[in-house]
N, C-alpha and C positions, 0 to 999 in steps of 0.2 A: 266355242267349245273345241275340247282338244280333239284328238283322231277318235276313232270309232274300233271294236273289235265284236268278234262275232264268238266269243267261248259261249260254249253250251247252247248254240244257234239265238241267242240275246244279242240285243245294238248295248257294247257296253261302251263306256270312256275306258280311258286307257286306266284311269283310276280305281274304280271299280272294276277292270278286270284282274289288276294287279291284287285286289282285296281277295279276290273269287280264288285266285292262282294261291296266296298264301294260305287260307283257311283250308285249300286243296292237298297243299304238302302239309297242311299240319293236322289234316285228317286221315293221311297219308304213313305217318309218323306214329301216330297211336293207334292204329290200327296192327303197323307190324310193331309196337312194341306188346301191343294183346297177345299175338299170333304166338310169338317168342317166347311169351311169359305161358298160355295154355302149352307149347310144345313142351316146353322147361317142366310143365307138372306132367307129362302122361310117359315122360320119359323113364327106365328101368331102372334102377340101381346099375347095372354096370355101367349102362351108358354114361350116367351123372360120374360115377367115376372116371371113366373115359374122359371123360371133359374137364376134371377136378374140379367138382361140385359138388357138396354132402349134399345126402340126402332131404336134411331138416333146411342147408340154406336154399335148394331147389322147392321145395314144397313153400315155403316161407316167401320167395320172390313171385311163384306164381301165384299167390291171393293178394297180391299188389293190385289196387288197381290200376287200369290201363292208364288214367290220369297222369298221375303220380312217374 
């Protein structure tokens, strides 16, 4: 057996921790593309202007879901 690691206090192989660590960043990932998408809808009309985003594409990207 290969080396040992100790993520999340588990004896894991180095394989399975590497499984643990992507499923990690990639729950990592759509979580802040959630965050993004809920800020993107609670945001004002000028703000969305500020940032040059219509209104209708702002409200539109946030009932994306996080998936996607």
């Amino acid at each position: 057996m290969g080396c040992t690691g100790t993520l999340l206090g588990g004896d894991y192989s180095d394989e399975r921790e590497g499984l643990l660590k992507r499923l990690w960043t990639r729950y990592c990932e759509l979580a802040a593309k959630r965050r993004g998408r809920l800020a993107l809808g609670e945001m004002s009309e000028w703000q969305l202007k500020d940032i040059g985003v219509s209104e209708k594409d702002a409200r539109q990207e946030s009932t994306v879901p996080f998936w996607r």
